[in-house]
Every structure is written in C-alpha cells, then in structure tokens.
ChimeraX commands (.cxc) that place a marker at each C-alpha (Angstrom):
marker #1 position -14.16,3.68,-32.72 radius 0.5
marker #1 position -11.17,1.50,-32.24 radius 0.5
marker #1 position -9.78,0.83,-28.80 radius 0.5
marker #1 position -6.20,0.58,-27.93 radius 0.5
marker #1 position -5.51,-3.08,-29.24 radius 0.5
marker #1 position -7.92,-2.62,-32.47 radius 0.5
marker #1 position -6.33,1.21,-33.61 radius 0.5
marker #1 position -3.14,-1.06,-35.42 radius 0.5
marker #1 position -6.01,-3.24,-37.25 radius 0.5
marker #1 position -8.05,-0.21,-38.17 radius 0.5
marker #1 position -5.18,1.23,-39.43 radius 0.5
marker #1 position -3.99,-1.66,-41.44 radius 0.5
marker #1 position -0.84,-2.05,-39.49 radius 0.5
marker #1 position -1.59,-5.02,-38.37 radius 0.5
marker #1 position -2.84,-7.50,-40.68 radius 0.5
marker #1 position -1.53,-10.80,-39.26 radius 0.5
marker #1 position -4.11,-12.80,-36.57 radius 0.5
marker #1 position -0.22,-13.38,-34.60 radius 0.5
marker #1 position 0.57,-9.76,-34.14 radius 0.5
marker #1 position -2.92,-9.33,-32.96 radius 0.5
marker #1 position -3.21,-12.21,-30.59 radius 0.5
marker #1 position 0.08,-10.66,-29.19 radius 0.5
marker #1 position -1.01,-6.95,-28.72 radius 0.5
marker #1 position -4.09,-8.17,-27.03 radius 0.5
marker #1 position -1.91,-10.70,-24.73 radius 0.5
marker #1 position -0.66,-7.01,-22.67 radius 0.5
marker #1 position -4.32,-7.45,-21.68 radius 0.5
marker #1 position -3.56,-10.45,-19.36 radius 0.5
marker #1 position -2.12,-11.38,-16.36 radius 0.5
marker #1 position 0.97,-12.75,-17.45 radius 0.5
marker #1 position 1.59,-9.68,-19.39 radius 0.5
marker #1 position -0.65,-7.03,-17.29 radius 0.5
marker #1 position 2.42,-5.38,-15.82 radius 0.5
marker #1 position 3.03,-4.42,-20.04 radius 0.5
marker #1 position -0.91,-3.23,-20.62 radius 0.5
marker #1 position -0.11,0.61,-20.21 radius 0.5
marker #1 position 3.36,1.56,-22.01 radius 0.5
marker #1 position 3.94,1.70,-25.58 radius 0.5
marker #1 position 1.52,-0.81,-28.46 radius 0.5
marker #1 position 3.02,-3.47,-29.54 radius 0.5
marker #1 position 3.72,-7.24,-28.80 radius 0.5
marker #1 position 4.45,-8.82,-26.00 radius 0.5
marker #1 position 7.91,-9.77,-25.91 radius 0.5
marker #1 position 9.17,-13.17,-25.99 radius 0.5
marker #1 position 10.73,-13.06,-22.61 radius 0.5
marker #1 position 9.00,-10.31,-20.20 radius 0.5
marker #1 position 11.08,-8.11,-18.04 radius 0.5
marker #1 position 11.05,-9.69,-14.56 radius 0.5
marker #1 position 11.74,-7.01,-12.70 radius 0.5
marker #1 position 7.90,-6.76,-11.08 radius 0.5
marker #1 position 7.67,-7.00,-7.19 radius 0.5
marker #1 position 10.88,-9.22,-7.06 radius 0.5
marker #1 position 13.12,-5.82,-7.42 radius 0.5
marker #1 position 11.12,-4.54,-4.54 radius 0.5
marker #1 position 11.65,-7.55,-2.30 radius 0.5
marker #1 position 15.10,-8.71,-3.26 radius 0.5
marker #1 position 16.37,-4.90,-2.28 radius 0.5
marker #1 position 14.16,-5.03,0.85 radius 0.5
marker #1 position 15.45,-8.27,1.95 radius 0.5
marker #1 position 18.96,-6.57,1.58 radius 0.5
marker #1 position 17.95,-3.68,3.46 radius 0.5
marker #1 position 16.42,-5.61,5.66 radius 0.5
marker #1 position 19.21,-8.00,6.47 radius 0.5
marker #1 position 21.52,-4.97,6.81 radius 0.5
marker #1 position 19.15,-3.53,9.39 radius 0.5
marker #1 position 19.11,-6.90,11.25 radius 0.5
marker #1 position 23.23,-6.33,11.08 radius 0.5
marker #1 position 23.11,-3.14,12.43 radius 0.5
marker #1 position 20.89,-3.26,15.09 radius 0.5
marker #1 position 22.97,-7.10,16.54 radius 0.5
marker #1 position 26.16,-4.49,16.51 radius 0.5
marker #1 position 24.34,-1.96,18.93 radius 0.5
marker #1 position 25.74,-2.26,22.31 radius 0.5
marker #1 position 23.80,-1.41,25.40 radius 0.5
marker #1 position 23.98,2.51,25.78 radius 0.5
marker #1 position 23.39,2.68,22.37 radius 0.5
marker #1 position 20.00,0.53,23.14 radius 0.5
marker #1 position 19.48,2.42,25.73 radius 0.5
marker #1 position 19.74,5.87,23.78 radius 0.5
marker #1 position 17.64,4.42,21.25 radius 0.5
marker #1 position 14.74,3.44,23.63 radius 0.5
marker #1 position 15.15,7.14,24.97 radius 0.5
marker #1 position 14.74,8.61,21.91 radius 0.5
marker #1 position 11.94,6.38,20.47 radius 0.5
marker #1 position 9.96,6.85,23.36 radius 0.5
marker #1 position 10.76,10.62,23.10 radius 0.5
marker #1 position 9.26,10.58,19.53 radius 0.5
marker #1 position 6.22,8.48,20.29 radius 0.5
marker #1 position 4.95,10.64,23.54 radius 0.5
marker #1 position 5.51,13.81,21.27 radius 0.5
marker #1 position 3.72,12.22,18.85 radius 0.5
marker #1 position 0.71,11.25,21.22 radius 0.5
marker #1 position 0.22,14.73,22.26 radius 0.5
marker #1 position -0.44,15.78,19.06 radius 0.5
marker #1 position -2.44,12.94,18.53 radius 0.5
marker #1 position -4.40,14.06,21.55 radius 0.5
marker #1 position -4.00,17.70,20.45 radius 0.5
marker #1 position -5.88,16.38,17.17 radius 0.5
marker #1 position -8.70,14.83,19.17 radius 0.5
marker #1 position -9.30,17.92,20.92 radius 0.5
marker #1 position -10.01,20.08,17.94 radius 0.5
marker #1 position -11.34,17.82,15.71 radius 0.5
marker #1 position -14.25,17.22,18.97 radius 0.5
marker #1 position -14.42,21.07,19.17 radius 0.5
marker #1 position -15.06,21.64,15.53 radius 0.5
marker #1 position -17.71,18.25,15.44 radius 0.5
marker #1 position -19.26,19.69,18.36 radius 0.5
marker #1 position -19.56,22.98,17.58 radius 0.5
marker #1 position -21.07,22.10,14.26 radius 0.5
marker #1 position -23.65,19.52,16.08 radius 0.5
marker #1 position -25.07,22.45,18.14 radius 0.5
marker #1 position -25.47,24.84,15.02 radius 0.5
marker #1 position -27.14,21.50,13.30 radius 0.5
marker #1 position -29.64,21.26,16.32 radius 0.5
marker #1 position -30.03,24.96,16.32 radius 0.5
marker #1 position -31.32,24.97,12.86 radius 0.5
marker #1 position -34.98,24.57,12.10 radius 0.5
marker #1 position -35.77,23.39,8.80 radius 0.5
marker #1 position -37.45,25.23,6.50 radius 0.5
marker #1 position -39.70,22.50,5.62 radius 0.5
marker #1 position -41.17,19.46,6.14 radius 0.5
marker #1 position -38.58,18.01,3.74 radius 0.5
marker #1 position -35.48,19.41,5.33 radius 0.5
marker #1 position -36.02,17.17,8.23 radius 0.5
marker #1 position -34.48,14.30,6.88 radius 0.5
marker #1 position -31.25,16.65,5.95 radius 0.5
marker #1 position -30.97,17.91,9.45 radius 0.5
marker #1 position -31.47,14.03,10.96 radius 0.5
marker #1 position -28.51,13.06,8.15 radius 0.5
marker #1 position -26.07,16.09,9.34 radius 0.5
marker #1 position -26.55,15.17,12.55 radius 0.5
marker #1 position -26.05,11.75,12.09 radius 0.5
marker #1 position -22.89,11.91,10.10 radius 0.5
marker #1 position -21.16,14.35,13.04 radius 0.5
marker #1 position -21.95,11.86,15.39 radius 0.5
marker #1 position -20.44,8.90,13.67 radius 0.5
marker #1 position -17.48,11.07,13.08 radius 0.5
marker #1 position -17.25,11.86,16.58 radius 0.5
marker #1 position -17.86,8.35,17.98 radius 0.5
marker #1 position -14.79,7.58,15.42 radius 0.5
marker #1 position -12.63,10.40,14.98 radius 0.5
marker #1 position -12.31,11.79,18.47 radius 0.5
marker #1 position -11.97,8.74,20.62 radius 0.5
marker #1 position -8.15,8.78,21.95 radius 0.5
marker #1 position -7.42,5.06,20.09 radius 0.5
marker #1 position -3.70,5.00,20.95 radius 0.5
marker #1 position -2.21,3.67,24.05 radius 0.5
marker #1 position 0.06,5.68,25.93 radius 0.5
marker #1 position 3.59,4.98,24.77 radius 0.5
marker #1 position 5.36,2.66,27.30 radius 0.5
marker #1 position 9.42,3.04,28.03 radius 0.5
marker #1 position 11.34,0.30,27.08 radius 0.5
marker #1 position 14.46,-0.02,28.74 radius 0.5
marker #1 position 17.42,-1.25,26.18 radius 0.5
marker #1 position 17.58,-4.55,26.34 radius 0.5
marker #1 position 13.60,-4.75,25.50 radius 0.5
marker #1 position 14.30,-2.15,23.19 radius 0.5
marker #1 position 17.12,-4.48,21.49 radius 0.5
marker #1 position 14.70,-7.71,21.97 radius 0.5
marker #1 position 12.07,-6.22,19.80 radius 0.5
marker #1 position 13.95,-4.62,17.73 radius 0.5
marker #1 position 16.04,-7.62,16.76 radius 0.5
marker #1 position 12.95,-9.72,16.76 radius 0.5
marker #1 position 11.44,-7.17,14.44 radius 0.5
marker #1 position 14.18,-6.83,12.02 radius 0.5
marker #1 position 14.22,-11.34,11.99 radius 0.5
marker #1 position 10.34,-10.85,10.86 radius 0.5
marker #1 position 11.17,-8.06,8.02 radius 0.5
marker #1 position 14.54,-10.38,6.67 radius 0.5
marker #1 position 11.77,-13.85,6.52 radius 0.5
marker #1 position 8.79,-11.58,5.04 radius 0.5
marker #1 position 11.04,-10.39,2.71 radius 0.5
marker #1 position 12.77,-13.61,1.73 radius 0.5
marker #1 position 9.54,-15.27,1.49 radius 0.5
marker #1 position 7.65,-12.71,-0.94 radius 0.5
marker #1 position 11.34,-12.60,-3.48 radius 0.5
marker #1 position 10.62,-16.50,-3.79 radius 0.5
marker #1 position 6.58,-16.02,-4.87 radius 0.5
marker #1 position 8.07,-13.23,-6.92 radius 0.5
marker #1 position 10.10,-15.13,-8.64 radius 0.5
marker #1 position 7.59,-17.97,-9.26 radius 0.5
marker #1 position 5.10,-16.06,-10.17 radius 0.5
marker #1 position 7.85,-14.39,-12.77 radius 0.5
marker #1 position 8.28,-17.69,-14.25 radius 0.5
marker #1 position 4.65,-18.80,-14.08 radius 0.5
marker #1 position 4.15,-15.78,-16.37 radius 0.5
marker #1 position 7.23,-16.28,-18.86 radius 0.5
marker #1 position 5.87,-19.78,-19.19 radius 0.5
marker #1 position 2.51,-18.79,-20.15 radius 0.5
marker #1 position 4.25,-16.23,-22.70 radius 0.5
marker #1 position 6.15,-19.07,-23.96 radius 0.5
marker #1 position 2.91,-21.36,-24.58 radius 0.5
marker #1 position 0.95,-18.80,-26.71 radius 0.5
marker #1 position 4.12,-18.14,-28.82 radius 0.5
marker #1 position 4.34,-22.14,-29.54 radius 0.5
marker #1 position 0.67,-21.91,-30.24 radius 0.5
marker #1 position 1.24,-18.98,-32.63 radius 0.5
marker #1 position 3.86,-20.55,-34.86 radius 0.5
marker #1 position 3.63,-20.94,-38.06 radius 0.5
marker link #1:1,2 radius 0.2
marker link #1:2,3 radius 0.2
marker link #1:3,4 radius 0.2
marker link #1:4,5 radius 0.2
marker link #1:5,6 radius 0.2
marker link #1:6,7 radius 0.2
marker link #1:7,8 radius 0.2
marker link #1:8,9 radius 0.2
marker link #1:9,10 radius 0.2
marker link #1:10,11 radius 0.2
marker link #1:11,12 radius 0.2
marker link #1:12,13 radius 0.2
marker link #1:13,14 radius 0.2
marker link #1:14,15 radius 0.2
marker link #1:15,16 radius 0.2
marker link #1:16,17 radius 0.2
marker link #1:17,18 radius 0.2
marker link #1:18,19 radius 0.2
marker link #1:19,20 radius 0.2
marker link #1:20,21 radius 0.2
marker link #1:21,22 radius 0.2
marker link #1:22,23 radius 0.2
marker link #1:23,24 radius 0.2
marker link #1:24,25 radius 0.2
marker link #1:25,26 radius 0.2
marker link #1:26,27 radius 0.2
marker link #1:27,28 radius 0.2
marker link #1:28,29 radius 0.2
marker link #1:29,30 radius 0.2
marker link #1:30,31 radius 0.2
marker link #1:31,32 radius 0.2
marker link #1:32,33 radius 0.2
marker link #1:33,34 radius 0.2
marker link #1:34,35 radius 0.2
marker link #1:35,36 radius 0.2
marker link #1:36,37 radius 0.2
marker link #1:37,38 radius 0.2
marker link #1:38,39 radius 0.2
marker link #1:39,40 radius 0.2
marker link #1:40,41 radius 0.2
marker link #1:41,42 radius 0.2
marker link #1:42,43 radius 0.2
marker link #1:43,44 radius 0.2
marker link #1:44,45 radius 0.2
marker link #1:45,46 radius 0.2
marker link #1:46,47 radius 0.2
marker link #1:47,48 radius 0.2
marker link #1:48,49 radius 0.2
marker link #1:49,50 radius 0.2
marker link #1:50,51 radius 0.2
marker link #1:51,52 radius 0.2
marker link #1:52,53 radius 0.2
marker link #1:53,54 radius 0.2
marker link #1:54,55 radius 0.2
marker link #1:55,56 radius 0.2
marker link #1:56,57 radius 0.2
marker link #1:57,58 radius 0.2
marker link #1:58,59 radius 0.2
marker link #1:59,60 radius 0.2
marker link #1:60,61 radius 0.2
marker link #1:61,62 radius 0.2
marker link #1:62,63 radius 0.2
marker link #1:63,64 radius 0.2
marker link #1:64,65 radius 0.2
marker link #1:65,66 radius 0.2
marker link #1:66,67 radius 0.2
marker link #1:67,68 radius 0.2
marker link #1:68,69 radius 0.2
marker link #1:69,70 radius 0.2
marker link #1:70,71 radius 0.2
marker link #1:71,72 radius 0.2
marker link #1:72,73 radius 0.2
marker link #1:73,74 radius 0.2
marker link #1:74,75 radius 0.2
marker link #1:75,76 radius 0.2
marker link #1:76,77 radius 0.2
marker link #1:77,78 radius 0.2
marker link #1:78,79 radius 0.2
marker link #1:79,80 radius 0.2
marker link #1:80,81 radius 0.2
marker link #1:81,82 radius 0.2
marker link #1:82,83 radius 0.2
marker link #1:83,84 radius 0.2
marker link #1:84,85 radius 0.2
marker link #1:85,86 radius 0.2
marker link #1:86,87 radius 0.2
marker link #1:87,88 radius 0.2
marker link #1:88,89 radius 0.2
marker link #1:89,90 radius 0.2
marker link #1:90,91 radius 0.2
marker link #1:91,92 radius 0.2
marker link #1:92,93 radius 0.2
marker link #1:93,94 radius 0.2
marker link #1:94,95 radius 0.2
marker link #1:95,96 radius 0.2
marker link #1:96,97 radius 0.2
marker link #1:97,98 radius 0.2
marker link #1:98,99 radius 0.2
marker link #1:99,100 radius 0.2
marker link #1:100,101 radius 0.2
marker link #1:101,102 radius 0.2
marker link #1:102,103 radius 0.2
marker link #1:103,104 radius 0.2
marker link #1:104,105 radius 0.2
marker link #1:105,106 radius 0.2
marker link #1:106,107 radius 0.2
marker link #1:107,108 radius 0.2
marker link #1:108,109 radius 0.2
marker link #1:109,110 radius 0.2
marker link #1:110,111 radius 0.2
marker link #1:111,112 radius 0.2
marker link #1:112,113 radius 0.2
marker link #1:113,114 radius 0.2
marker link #1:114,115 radius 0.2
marker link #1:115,116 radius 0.2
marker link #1:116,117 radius 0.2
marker link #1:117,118 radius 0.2
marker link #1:118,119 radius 0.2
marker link #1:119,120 radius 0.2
marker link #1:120,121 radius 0.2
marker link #1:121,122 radius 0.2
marker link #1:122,123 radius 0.2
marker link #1:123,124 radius 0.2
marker link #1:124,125 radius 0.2
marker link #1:125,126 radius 0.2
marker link #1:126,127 radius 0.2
marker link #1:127,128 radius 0.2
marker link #1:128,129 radius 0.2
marker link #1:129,130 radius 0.2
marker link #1:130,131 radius 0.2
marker link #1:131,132 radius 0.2
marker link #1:132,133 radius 0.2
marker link #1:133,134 radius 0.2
marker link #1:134,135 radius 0.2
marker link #1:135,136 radius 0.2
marker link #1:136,137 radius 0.2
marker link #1:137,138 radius 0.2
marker link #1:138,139 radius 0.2
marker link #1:139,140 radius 0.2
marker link #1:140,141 radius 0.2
marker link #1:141,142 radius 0.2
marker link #1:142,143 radius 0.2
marker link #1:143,144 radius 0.2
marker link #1:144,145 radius 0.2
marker link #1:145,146 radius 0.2
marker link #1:146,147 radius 0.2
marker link #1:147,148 radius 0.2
marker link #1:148,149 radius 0.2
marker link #1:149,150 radius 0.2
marker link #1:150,151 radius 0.2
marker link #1:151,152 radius 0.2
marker link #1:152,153 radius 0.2
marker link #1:153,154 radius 0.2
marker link #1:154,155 radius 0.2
marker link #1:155,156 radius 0.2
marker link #1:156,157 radius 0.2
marker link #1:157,158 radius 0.2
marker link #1:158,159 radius 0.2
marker link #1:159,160 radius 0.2
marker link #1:160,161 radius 0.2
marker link #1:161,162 radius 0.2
marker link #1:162,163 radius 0.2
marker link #1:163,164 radius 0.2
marker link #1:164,165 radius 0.2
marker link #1:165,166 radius 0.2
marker link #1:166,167 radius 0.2
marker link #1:167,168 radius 0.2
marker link #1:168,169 radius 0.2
marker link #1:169,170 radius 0.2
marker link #1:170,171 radius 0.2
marker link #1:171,172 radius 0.2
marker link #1:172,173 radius 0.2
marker link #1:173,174 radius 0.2
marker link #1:174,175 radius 0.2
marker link #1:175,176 radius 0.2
marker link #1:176,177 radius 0.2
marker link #1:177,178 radius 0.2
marker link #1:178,179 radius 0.2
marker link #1:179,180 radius 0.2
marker link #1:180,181 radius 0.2
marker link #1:181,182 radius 0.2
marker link #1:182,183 radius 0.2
marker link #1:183,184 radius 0.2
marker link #1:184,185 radius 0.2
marker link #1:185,186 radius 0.2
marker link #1:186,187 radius 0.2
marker link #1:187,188 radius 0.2
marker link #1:188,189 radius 0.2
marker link #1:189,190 radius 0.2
marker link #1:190,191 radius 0.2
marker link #1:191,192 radius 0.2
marker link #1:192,193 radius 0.2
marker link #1:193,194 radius 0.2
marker link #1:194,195 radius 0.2
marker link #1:195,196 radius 0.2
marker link #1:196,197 radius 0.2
marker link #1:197,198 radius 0.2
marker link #1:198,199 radius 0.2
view
C-alpha cells in the first residue's frame, strides 16, 4: 500500500528521483510546516509566515498596549485596580464555590466506596483503587490553591501593569528575531537540497 509520498510513484506520476526527493522533503523540519496540505514539492522559497506572523502582530499589540496603559492617568489607574480586583474576588468565590462541590461530590462518593463490600476476594483491589483515586483527587482538586486577591491601589496597579506590558513588548521582540532565523535557517536548507538536486 503506498503512503502519502510513494501514491505519485505508484501511480507513475512521478518518475524522476528529484520530484521524489522533493515530495519527501515536506517530511522534514525545514519543510514540516508544508507536511499536511496538498502533494507536491516543496517550493523553492517556503512561505515564512510560521510563528513570525504570530509574534511580529503580538509585538504590535503589545507595544500598543504598553502605549495605552503610559497614557492612563491616575483615576483611570485607580478605576482599573477597582475593577480588576472586582473581577478577581468574584472570580475566587467561584473558585471556592468549585472547591466546595467538587469535595462534596469526592466525598460523598468515598463513603459509598467504603460502604461497598466486594463481592469477592478479587474486588478488593478495585475498591482499594476507587478509593485511592478519590483521595488523590481530593488532596488535589479541592485544596483552595489561590491566594486571596490583594487591592492594588493605582499607582501599583500602573507599576505592574507597565512593567508587565515592558515584559510582553521584549518577549515578543525576542521570539520575531528566532522566528525569523529559524525562517532563514530553513530556506537555506531548502536551497542546499535544490543545488544538490540539479542536474
């Protein structure tokens, strides 16, 4: 049965060793972002339009952010700390709320485990592994793990949020330039197995 990259040999549409050493190539790194869309070779210059997209727009977003938030003056921090600290209390309660029923429903479960006698000697080792997985999941999953949310007042508000939006513009920056090297690291090993492939 021919796979994906032998079907155009089977076939007979591809008869040349160079078109096959190219429809194998979307098998590789340099060409892996290629390996799932339509057969075929791997062109001579690859789109480069990979992660770097996704950073070069999040840099811009980000530096826009970092623009926006040095314009905010100090009500508006202060509103803003209001409201985030609004939103992060409502969302520990139901955070809390969570903990409470997800303990309930372990708990209740855990008694009806203990409860139940096994119908054999051989059922012991299910009851001992039902009990064993509520209590991991209780030990993790009902243990209140976030702090309560502390009110900042705006200027710590505007401190971290400035220092925040610094990190996202550098992370950002940083990540476009590896893009783009690895982009050309790739084109230039798409360049070397055309040389190799000419005639």
């Amino acid at each position: 049965m021919p796979t994906g990259y032998t079907a155009d040999v089977q076939s007979g549409e591809i008869t040349e060793f160079r078109d096959f050493a190219l429809q194998c190539a979307r098998a590789f790194g340099a060409a892996i972002q290629l390996r799932d869309s339509e057969p075929g070779p791997v062109p001579e210059t690859l789109p480069n339009d990979g992660g770097q997209s996704y950073h070069v727009n999040a840099l811009a977003e980000a530096k826009a952010e970092l623009k926006q938030i040095s314009g905010i003056s100090p009500d508006e921090a202060e509103a803003k700390a209001l409201a985030e600290y609004e939103s992060a209390c409502a969302r520990y309660q139901e955070h809390l709320a969570d903990v409470t029923a997800h303990r309930q429903r372990y708990e209740s479960m855990l008694s009806n485990v203990l409860a139940w006698v096994p119908p054999s000697p051989d059922h012991e080792e299910l009851k001992a592994f039902m009990a064993s997985q509520l209590r991991e999941s209780l030990k993790f999953d009902c243990t209140p793990y976030y702090d309560e949310p502390a009110r900042l007042s705006g200027p710590e508000w505007l401190e971290r949020s400035l220092a925040a939006a610094r990190r996202d513009v550098d992370y950002h920056l940083r990540e476009a330039e590896k893009e783009r090297d690895r982009a050309a690291s790739r084109q230039e090993w798409v360049d070397a197995l055309y040389r190799s492939l000419e005639d």
